[in-house]
C-alpha positions in Angstrom: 25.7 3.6 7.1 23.4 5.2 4.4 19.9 6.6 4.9 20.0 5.3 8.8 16.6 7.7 9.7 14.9 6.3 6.1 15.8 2.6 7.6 14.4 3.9 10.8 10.9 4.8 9.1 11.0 1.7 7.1 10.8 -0.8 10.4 8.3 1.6 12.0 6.1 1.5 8.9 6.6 -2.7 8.9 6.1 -2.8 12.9 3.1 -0.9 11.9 1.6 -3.3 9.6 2.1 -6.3 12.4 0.1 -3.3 14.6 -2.8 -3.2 12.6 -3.4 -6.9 11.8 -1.6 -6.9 8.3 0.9 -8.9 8.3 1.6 -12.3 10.4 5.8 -12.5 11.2 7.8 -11.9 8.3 5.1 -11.7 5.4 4.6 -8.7 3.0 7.7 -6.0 2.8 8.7 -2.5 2.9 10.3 -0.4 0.1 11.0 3.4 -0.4 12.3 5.1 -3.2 15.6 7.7 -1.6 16.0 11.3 -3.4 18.9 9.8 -5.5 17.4 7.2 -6.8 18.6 4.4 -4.5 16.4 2.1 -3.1 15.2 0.8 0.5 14.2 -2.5 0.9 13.3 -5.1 4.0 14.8 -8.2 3.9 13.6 -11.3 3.1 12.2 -13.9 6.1 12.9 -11.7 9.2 10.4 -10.9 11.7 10.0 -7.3 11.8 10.1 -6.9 15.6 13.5 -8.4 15.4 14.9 -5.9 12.8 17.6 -3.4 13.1 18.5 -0.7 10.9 21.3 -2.8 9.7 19.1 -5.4 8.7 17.2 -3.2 6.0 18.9 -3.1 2.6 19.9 -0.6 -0.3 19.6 -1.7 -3.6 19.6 0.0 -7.1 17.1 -0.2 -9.7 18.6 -3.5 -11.5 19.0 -5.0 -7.6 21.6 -4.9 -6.8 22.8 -4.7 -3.4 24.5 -1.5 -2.8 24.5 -1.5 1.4 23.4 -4.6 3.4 24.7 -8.3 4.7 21.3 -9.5 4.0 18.9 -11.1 1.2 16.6 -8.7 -0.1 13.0 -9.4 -0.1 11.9 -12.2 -2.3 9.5 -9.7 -4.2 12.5 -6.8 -5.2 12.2 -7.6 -8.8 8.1 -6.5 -8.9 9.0 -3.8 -6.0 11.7 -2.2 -8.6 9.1 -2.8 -11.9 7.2 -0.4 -9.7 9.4 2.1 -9.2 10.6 2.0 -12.6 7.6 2.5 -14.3 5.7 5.0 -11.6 7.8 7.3 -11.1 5.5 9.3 -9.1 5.2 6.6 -6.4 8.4 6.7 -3.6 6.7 4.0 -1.6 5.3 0.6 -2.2 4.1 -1.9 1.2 2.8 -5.2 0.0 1.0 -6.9 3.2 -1.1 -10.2 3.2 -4.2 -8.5 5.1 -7.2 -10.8 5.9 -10.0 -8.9 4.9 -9.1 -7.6 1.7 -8.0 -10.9 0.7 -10.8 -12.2 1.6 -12.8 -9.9 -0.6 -10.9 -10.9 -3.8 -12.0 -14.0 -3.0 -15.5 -13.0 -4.1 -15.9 -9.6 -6.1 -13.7 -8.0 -8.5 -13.4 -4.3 -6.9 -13.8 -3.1 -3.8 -16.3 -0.5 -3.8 -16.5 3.2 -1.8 -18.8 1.9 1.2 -17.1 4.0 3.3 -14.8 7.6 2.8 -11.9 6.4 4.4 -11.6 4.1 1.5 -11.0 7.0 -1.4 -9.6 9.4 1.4 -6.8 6.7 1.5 -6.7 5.2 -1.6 -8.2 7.8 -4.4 -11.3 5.3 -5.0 -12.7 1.9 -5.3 -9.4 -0.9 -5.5 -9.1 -3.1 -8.1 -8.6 -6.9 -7.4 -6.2 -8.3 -10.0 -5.4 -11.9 -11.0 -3.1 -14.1 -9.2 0.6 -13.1 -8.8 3.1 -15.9 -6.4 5.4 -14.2 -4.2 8.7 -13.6 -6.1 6.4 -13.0 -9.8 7.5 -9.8 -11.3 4.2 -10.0 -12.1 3.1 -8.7 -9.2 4.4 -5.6 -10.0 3.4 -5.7 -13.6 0.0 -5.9 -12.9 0.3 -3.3 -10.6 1.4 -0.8 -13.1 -1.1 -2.0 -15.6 -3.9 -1.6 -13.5 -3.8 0.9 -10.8 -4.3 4.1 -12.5 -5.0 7.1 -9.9 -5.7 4.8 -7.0 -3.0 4.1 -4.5 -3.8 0.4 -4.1 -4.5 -2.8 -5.7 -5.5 -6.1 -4.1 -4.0 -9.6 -6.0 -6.3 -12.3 -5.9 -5.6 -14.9 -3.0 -2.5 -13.3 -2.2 -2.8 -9.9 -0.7 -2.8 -6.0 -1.4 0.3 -3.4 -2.8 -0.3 0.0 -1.4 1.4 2.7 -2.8 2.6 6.4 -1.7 4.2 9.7 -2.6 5.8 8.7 0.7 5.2 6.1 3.2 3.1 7.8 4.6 0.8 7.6 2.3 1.1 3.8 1.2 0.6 2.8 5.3 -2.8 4.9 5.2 -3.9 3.5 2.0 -3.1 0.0 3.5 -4.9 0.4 6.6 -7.8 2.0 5.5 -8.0 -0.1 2.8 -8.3 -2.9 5.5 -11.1 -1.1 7.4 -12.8 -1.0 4.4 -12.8 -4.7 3.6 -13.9 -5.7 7.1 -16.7 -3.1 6.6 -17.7 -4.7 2.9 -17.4 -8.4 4.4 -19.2 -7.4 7.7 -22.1 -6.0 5.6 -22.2 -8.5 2.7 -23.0 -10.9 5.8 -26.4 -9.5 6.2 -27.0 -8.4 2.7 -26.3 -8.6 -1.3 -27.0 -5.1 -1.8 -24.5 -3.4 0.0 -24.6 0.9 -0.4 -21.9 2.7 -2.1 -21.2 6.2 -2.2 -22.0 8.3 -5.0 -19.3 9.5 -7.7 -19.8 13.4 -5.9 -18.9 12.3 -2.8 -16.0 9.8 -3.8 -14.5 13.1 -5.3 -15.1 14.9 -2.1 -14.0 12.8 0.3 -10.8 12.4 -2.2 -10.7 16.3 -2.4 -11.4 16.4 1.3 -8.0 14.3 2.1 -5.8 16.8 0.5 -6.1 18.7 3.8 -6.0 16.3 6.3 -3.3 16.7 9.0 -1.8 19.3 10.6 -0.3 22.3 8.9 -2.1 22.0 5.9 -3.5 24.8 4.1 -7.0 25.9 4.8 -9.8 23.4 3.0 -10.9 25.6 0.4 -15.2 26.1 -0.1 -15.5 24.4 -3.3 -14.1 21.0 -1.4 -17.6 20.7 1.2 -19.7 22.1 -2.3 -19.7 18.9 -4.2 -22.4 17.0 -2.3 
């Protein structure tokens, strides 16, 4: 079997999203882009507790199926768009979170309230129009719109986080979540909610770089920008 560790990552990354509140049974998926090219994909309408490694498939960029007994995830055609035309992004997690869902139900970004948000994501998300399940448009829009950031919310659907690796795309998912909880809690009590400033979006973006263990040391000009 190809890329069993990469199928490996790609469950714990979905079981990861049930974790955190993301996803409810077998919505949103998991893809990752593998050093030749190929890609990995969940399938379509399993629960991801109830996954095996077996269960995840490859596919090539026109998708089709390369490795795997299963059907692909509903949204491979917008997944592969992505990939395609980013070629800097290796991971894409689309989830049906609450909370930013429920913020593109009433605003057209979400701002910077908090740093986790640009730490994760590279600054204020975008909420985009529509896009069904199965659209390519989902991933059209994505490409159209997301610039530098690493996540874009689709109006009364849900959110596409993106990644270098998946990794990245998880943390830009979740903290994009903690985020929209944090917008909708404070919108509750007030229209005027504070934002952070341009400096310390770019900080807090600058600060990320370094975050982790064996990084290299933050460098001074990072904590001089505020």
């Amino acid at each position: 079997m190809k890329f069993e560790s990469e199928r490996k990552e790609i469950i714990q990354a979905a079981l990861k999203l049930d974790k955190y509140g993301l996803v409810a049974l077998s919505g949103g998926n998991v893809s990752a882009r593998m050093e030749n090219g190929e890609i990995l994909v969940t399938p379509s309408g399993m629960i991801y507790e109830d996954m095996i490694e077996q269960d995840v498939l490859v596919v090539d960029l026109d998708g089709n199926i390369i490795e795997g007994e299963r059907s692909a995830s509903v949204d491979t055609e917008a997944l592969l768009y992505i990939f395609k035309n980013m070629p800097q992004i290796n991971a894409v997690i689309h989830t049906h979170q609450p909370y930013a869902t429920a913020v593109s139900l009433v605003a057209d970004e979400l701002p910077c309230i908090v740093t986790t948000l640009p730490n994760a994501t590279k600054g204020a998300v975008k909420v985009l129009p529509f896009a069904s399940a199965a659209s390519i448009d989902m991933g059209i829009q994505t490409v159209e719109n997301a610039g530098e950031q690493l996540a874009v919310i689709l109006k009364n659907h849900g959110v596409i986080g993106l990644g270098s690796s998946l990794k990245e795309a998880l943390y830009s998912c979740v903290y994009l979540e903690e985020a929209a909880k944090t917008y909708i809690y404070a919108h509750s009590v007030s229209n005027e909610v504070s934002q952070l400033t341009p400096a310390q979006v770019e900080q807090a973006v600058d600060v990320f770089k370094y975050y982790g263990q064996g990084k290299a040391p933050m460098p001074d000009e990072v904590t001089k920008k505020v």
